[in-house]
Structure formats: structure tokens, C-alpha cells
LOROPA-939181 format. One record per residue (C-alpha): x negated, y, z; residue in one letter; residue number from 1. Coordinates in nm, 4 decimals. Layout:
N
X,Y,Z,A,NUM
...
This chain:
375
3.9477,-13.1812,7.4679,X,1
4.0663,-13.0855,7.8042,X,2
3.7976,-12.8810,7.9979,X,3
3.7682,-12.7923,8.3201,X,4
3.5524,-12.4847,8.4019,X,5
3.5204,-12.4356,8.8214,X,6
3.3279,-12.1034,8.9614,X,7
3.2711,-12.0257,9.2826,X,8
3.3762,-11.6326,9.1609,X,9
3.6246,-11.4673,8.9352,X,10
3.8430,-11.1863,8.8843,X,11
3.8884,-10.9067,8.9924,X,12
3.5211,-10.9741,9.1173,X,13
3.3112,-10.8415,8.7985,X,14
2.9843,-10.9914,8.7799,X,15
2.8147,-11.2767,8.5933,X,16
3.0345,-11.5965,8.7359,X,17
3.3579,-11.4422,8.6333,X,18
3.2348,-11.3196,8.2957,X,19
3.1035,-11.6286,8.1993,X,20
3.4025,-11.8275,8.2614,X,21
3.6483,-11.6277,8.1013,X,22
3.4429,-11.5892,7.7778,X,23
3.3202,-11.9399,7.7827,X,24
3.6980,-12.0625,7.8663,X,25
3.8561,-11.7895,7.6149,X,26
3.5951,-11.9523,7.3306,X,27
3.7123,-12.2938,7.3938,X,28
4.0323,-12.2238,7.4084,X,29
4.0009,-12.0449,7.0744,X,30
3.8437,-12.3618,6.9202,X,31
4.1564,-12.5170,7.0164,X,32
4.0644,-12.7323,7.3618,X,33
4.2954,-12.7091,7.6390,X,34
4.0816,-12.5662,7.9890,X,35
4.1635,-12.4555,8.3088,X,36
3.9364,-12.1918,8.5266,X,37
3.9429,-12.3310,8.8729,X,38
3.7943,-12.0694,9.1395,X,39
3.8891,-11.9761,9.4990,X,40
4.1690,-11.7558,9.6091,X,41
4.3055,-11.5337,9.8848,X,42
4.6511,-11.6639,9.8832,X,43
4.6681,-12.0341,9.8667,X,44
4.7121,-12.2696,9.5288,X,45
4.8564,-12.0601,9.2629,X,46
4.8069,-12.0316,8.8516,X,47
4.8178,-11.7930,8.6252,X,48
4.8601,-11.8598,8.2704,X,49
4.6786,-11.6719,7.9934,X,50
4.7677,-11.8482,7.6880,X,51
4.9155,-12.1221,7.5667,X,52
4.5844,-12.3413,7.6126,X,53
4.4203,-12.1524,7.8778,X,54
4.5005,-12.1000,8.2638,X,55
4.3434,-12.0019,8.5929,X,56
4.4289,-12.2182,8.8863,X,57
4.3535,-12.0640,9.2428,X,58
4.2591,-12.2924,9.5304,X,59
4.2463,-12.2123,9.9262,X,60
3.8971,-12.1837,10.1059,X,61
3.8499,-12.2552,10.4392,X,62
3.7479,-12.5204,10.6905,X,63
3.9002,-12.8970,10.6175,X,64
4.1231,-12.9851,10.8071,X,65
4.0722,-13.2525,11.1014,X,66
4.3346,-13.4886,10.9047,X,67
4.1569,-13.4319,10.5883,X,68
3.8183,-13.5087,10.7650,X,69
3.9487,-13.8679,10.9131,X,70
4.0540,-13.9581,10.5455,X,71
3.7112,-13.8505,10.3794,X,72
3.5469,-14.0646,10.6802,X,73
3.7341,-14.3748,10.5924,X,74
3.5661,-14.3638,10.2151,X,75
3.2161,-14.2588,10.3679,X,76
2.9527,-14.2098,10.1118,X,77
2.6630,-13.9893,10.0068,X,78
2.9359,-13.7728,9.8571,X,79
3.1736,-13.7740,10.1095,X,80
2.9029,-13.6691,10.3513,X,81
2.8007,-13.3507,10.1275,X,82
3.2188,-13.2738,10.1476,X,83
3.1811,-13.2710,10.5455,X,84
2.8460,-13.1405,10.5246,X,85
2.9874,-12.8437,10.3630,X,86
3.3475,-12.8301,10.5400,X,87
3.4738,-12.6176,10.2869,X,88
3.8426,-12.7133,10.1727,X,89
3.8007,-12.5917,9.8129,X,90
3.5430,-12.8709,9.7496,X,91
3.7711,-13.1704,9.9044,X,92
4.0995,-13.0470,9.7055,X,93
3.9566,-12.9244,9.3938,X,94
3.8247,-13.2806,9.3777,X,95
4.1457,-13.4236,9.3922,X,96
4.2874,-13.2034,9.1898,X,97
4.0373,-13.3467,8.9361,X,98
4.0907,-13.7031,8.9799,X,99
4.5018,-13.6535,8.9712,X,100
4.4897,-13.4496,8.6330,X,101
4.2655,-13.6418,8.4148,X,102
3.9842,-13.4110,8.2341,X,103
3.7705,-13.4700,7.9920,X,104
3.4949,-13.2204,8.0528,X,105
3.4287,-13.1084,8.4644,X,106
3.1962,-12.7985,8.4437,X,107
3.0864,-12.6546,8.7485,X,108
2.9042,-12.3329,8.8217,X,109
2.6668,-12.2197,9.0756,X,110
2.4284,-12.3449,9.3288,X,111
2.4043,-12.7320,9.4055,X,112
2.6632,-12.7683,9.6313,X,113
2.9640,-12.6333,9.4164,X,114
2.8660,-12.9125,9.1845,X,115
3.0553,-13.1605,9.4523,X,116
3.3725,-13.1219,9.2830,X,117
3.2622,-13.3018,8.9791,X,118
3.0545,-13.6069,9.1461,X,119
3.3139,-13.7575,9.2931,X,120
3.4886,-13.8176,8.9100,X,121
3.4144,-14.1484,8.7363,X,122
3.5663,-14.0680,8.3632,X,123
3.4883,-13.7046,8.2860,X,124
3.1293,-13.6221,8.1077,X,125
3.0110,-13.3709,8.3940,X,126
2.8183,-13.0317,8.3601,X,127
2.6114,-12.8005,8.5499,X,128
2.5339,-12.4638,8.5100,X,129
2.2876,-12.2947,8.7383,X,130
2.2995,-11.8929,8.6833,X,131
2.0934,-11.6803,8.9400,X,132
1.7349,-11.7786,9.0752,X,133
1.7165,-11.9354,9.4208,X,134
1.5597,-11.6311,9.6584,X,135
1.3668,-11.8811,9.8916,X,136
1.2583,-12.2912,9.8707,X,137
1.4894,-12.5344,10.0073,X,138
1.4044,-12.6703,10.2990,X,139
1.3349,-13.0535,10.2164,X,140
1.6603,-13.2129,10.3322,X,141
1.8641,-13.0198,10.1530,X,142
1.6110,-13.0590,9.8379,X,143
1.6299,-13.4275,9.9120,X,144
2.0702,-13.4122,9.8974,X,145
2.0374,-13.1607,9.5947,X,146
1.8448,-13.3980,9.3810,X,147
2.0647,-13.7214,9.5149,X,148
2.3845,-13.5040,9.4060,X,149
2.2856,-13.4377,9.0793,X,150
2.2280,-13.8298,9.0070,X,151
2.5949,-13.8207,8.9293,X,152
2.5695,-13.5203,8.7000,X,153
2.5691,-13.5445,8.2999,X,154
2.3503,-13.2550,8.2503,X,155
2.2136,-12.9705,8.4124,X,156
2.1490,-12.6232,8.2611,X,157
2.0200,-12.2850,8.3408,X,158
2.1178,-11.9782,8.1593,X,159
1.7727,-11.9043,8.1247,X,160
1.3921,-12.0708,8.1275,X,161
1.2682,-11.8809,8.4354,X,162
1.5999,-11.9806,8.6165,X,163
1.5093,-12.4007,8.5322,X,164
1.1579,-12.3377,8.6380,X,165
1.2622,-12.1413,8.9746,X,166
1.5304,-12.4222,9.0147,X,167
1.3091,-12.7325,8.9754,X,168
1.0138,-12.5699,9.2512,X,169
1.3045,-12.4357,9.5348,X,170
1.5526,-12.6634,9.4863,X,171
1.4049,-13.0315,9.3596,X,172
1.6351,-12.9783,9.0844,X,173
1.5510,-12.9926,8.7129,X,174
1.7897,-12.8608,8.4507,X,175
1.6199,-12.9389,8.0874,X,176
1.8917,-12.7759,7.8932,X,177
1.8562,-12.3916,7.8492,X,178
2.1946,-12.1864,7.6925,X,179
2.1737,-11.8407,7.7462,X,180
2.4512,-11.5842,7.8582,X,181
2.7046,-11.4655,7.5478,X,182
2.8827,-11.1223,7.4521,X,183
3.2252,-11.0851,7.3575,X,184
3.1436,-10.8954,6.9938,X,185
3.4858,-10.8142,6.9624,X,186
3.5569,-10.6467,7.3153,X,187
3.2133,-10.4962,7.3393,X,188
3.1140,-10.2879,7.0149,X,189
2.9766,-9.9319,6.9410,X,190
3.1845,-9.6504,6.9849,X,191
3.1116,-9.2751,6.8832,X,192
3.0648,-9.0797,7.1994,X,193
3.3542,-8.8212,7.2352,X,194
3.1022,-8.5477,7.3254,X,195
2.8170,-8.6361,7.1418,X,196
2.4906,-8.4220,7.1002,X,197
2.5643,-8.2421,7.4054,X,198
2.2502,-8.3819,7.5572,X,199
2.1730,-8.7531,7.6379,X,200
2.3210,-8.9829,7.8619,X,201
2.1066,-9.2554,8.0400,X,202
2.2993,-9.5290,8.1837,X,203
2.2726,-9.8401,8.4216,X,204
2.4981,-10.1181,8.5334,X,205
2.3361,-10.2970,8.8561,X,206
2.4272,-10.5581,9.1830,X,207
2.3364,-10.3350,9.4819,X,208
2.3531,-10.6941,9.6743,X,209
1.9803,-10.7905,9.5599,X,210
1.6599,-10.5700,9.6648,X,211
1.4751,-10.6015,9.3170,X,212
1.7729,-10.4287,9.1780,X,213
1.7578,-10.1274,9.4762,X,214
1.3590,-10.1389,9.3429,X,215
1.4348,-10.1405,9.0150,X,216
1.6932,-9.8224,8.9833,X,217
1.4018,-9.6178,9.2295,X,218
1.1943,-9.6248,8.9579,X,219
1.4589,-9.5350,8.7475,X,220
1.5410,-9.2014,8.9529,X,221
1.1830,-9.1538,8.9650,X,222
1.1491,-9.1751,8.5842,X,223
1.4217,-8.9598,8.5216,X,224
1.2755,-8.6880,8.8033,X,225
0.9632,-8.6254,8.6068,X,226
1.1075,-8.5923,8.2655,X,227
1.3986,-8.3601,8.3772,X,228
1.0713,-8.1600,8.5162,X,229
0.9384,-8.1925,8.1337,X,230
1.2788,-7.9638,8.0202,X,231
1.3024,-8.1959,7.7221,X,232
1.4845,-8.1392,7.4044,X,233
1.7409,-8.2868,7.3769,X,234
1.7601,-8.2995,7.7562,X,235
1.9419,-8.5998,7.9641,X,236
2.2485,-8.4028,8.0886,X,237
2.3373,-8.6830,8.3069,X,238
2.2630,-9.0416,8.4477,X,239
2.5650,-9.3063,8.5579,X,240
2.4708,-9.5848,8.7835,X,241
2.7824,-9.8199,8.8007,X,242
2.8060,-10.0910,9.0652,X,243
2.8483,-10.1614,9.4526,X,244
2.6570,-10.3316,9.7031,X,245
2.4945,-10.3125,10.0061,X,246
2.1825,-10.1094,9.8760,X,247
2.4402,-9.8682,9.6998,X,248
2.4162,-9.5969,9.9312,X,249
2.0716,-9.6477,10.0250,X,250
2.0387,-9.5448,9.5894,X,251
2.2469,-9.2396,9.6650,X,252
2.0483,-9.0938,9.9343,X,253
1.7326,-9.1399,9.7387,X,254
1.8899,-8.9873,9.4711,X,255
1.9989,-8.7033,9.6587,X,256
1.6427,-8.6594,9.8546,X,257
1.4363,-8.6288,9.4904,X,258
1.7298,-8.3926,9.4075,X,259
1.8279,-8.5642,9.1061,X,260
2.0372,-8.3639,8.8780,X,261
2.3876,-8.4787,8.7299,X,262
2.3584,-8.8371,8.8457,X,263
2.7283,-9.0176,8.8775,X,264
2.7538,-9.3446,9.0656,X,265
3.0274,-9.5109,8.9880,X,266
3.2383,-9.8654,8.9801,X,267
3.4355,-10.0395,8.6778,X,268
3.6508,-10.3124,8.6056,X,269
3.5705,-10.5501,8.3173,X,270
3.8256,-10.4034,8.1093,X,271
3.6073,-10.0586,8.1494,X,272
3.3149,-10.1586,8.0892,X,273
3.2715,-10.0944,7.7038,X,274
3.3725,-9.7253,7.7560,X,275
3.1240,-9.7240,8.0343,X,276
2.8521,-9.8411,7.7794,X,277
2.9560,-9.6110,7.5258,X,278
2.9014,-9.3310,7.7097,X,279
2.5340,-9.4394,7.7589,X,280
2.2804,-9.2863,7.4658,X,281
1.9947,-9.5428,7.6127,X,282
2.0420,-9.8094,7.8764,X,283
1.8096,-9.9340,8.1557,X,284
1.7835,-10.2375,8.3219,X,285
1.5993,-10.1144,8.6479,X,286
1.5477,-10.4182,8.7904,X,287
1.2781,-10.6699,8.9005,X,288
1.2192,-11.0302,8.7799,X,289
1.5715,-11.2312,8.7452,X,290
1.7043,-11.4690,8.5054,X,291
1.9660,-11.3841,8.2281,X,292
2.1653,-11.0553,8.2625,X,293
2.4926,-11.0568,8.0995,X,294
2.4888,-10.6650,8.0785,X,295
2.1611,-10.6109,7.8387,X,296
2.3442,-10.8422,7.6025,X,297
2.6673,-10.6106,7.6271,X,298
2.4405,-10.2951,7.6114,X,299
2.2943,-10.4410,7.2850,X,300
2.6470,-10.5231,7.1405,X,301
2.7591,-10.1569,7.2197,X,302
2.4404,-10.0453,6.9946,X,303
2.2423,-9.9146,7.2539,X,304
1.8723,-9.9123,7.2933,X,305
1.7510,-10.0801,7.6005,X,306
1.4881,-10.0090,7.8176,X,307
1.4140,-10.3048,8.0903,X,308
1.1977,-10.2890,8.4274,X,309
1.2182,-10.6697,8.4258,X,310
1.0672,-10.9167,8.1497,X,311
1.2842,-11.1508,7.9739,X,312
1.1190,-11.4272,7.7766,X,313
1.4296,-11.4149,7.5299,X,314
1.3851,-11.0843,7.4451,X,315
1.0421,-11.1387,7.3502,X,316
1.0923,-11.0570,7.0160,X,317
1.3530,-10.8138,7.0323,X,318
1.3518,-10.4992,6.8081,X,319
1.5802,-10.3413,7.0497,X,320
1.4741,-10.4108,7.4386,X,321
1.1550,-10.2611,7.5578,X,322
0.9659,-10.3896,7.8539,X,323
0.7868,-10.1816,8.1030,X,324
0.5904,-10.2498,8.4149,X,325
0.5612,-9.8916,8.5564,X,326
0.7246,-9.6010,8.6093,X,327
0.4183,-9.4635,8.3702,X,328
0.5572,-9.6864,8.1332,X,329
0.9113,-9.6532,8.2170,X,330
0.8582,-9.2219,8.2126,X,331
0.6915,-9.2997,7.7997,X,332
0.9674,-9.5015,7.6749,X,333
1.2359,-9.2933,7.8248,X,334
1.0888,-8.9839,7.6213,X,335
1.0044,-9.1224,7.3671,X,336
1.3352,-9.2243,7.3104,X,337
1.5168,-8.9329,7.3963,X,338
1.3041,-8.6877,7.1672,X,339
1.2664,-8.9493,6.8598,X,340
1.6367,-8.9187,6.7245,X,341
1.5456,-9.1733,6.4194,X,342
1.3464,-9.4715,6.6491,X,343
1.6923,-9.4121,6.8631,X,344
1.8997,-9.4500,6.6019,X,345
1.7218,-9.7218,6.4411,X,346
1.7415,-9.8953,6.7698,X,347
2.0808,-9.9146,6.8229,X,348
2.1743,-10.0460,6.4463,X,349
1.9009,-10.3313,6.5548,X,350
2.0915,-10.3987,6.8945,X,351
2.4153,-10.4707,6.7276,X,352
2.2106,-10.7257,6.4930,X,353
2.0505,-10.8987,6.7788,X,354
2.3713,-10.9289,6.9893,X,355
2.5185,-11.1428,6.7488,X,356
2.3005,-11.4242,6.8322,X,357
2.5100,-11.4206,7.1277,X,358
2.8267,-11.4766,7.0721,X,359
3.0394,-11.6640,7.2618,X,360
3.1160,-11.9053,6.9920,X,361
2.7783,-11.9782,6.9616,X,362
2.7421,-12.0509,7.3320,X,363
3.0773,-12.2799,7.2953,X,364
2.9474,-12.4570,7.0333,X,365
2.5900,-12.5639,7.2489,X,366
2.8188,-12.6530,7.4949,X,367
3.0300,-12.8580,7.3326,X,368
2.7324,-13.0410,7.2043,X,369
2.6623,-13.1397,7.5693,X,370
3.0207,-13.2042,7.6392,X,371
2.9890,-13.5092,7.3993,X,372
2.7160,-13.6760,7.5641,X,373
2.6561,-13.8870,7.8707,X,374
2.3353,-13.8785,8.0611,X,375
């Protein structure tokens, strides 16, 4: 099968987009089907080939160009209007790109619009994938051109169930088909900390672009204020916040004005982030209400125990993820955690167990289920 995966972000941007479409493509391409990433970049067309079966091909964004514009207008449709609508190049040429190269699967990623690529194919069987919660409702034209666009997809899914519902009441859009985020077991597994028992490490990896997130890691300074004040045993002899953002150093100077000890704030590439969790004794998700997280999955492969500020319906059952509501709640876990070496322990075996459910082959293999149907 020849698959085309397109996302609106990839590498070296680390974040959710890019993760997902290398693992997803990586699995596929493992399985033995032929795909191509197809994302926007700085310089112009360009690939770069990562395997034998597996590629990344760069396309330009930017305004269309007048030329391009008279040639859409001469095939006007409802399609062709969301391409001029939008005036973004990487649309129009992807599209093309598309039709010239014959695939059998177009998979697109994002919000409704970078679905365009894929509705102006007639052959391939075309896929959604919506993977972060619309902040605000639609106003109702765009609702109205959202709903018309995705006549001419194959299926729609969400990465979680709070994402479809969001999806369906701000956007008019309804995505029945639910396949969660996956874990590379392979590139993300425990490792024994270096300096181990020299007091406990709390760790976070966070977006500083969204506010719940800036809300969400407050609480955890808070937390981590009152039981530094308890002079626990084992004590936490530091906390690493890794990520960037636009709330970043608004978290550093509240940091610095509760006079947090030892806290690091740091960045990471992918290819760092499994030493990054391994240095972590317990990880928190200080955040508030969002869809899917890659990064508790990756926590939970890298045997940690996970404490999360936001509620996840698939983690409902989870041995390994606790939910709080308050920093009350937040403070109790935390020590309980830190003085109850066993329940840690204990923990972290279960996380390992519960990440395998996530695997990217698993996730490959849902998808490919969808891949073989039309709507």
C-alpha cells in the first residue's frame, strides 16, 4: 500500500504532529507499505529519505501565486474556493502532488482546512485525523464549509473521545472513529538513573503556547513549595520542566517569586527525550482539560508513575496515572509517592505494562483497518 501521511508540523518541531507521523509512518513502513510524510518547509520542495520505504517530502508555504489563482478559477468549485479561501500554496501543490503520484491512502492531519489536500483526489480512500481540541466555536460559515469539506472525506478520527465531542459542538464536524496516541516501546523504555537514591526527581514535559498548561505547572510549583516546606525523606532534590512557549518565562518568574528550590527548565529534541524521562522518579502532567497527550504515554513506557492535573477518560482504569483536581490533591499524591518507596516501585513496573497497549503497531494496525474501507 502506498500511504501518504501530510502534517501541518514536523521535525525539528517536537510536539504531537511530528511525533505522530514519524511513528505512525515508521510502523507502516515496518509492515512493509511504502509512505511518504508530506509537511511544510523553509526552503522550497525538497526530500529526505529515511529508508528504503519511507521518505519526507518538504513543500513551500506561502501565498498562491496570481497565475496559480487564474488556473484554480477556471475549475471553480466548493473545493477550489476553500484553496483560495485559504491562499496558502502548500494546499494547491500538495494537491497536485497527490493527483500526479497516485496513492492509495491520503491521510491528513490537523484542523479542517489541512484536510483540502485530500478532497480534491478521486481514487485514494481518504483519512482524517483531528489531534488538539478547538479553543473557541466556529463561527457558522466556516462550520457550514467544515462540514461540506468533509463530505469528501472517508473517515474522520480524533485521537481521543473528548477531542470528537469538542470537534462535533465547535466545529460541525463529527469524527466517530476514536484511535488514541502510540509509544515507540523500543525508543522509550526504563533506564536506571545514573545517580539514583540521591533524592527524587519530579519531572514535567509541557507546551508553554496554551494557558491550561501555564495553570497547570502553577499548581505544580505550588505543590512542590509546600512539601519541600514538609523536609521530606527522601526529599525531591530537584524539579525539570522541559519545553518553550510563550508562557515559559511567565513559569520561571513564578518559580523564582515562591523561591522554588533546584528547579531546571529546560528544552529537548526528540532524540533526548527518553534520557529526559529517565531522569524523572515521578512525572506530572500539570495541565488542564485537553485531549490525548503523547508524553504520559512515553512517561508510562519509561516506567514512571504519573501524576495528572487533567482527567483522561482512557486512563480511567489505569494502575499507574493518578488524577487530581487540587493542589490538596496534587500536594497528597506527590508525598505519598515520594515517601512510599514500594507503591512507587510498584507503579512504575505497572506503567511499563500499560504502555504496551500503545504501541505503535497497534495504532497501525486500527489504521489500516480504516485504510481498507470507503465511507
Amino acid at each position: 500500500m502506498k500511504i501518504a501521511l501530510v502534517t501541518p508540523y514536523y521535525f525539528p518541531t517536537v510536539g504531537g504532529y511530528s511525533t505522530f507521523s514519524y511513528n505512525l509512518a515508521k510502523a507502516f513502513a515496518f509492515l512493509g507499505h511504502r509512505v511518504d510524510i508530506i509537511t511544510p518547509g523553509p526552503n522550497g520542495q525538497s526530500i529526505q529519505n529515511l529508508s528504503d520505504n519511507l521518505r519526507v517530502l518538504f513543500f513551500p508555504k506561502h501565498s498562491i501565486p496570481m497565475r496559480q489563482k487564474l488556473g484554480i478559477l477556471k475549475n471553480f468549485d466548493f473545493r477550489n474556493f476553500c484553496l483560495l479561501y485559504n491562499n496558502n500554496s502548500f494546499y494547491s501543490e500538495v494537491a497536485q502532488w497527490l493527483l500526479d503520484n497516485k496513492y492509495d491512502v491520503v491521510h491528513t492531519n490537523g484542523f479542517p482546512f489541512e484536510a483540502l489536500p485530500s478532497t480534491l483526489q478521486n481514487e485514494p480512500i481518504s483519512v482524517h485525523t483531528f489531534h488538539t481540541q478547538p479553543l473557541k466555536p466556529a463561527k457558522l460559515p466556516n462550520r457550514i464549509m467544515y462540514r461540506r469539506l468533509f463530505e469528501f472525506i472517508d473517515h474522520a478520527t480524533c485521537v481521543s473521545q473528548r477531542i470528537s465531542s469538542d470537534v462535533a459542538s465547535n466545529l460541525g464536524v463529527f469524527a466517530h472513529n476514536i484511535i488514541s496516541n502510540g509509544v515507540d516501546l523500543g525508543f522509550f523504555k526504563p533506564v536506571l538513573r545514573a545517580d539514583a537514591g540521591k533524592g527524587l526527581v519530579v519531572g514535567s514535559i509541557t507546551n508553554f503556547t496554551w494557558k491550561s498548561k501555564a495553570v497547570g505547572l502553577k499548581m505544580l510549583i505550588d505543590s512542590v513549595k509546600v512539601l519541600e516546606n514538609e523536609n521530606l525523606s527522601p526529599e525531591i532534590s530537584k524539579v525539570i520542566i522541559v519545553g518553550g512557549g510563550k508562557f515559559k518565562e511567565e513559569i520561571m518568574k513564578y518559580a523564582e517569586k515562591v523561591d522554588l528550590k533546584n528547579v531546571v527548565f529546560k528544552t529537548a529534541t526528540y532524540e533526548e527525550m527518553p534520557s529526559i524521562y529517565n531522569e524523572f522518579d515521578i512525572y506530572i502532567h500539570a495541565s488542564g482539560q485537553e485531549g490525548f497527550p503523547i508524553a504520559i504515554v512515553e512517561a508510562l513506557a519509561c516506567g514512571k508513575p504519573v501524576v495528572s492535573s487533567a482527567d483522561f477518560p482512557e486512563m480511567a482504569s489505569s494502575k499507574a496515572v493518578q488524577t487530581v483536581k487540587s493542589q490538596e490533591e496534587m500536594v497528597d499524591a506527590l508525598r505519598n509517592l515520594i515517601t512510599d518507596v514500594d507503591k512507587r516501585k510498584e507503579k512504575g513496573i505497572l506503567a511499563r505494562v500499560e504502555a504496551e497497549n500503545f504501541s505503535w503497531k497497534n495504532i497501525a494496525n486500527c489504521y489500516l483497518e480504516l485504510y481498507n474501507t470507503r465511507k
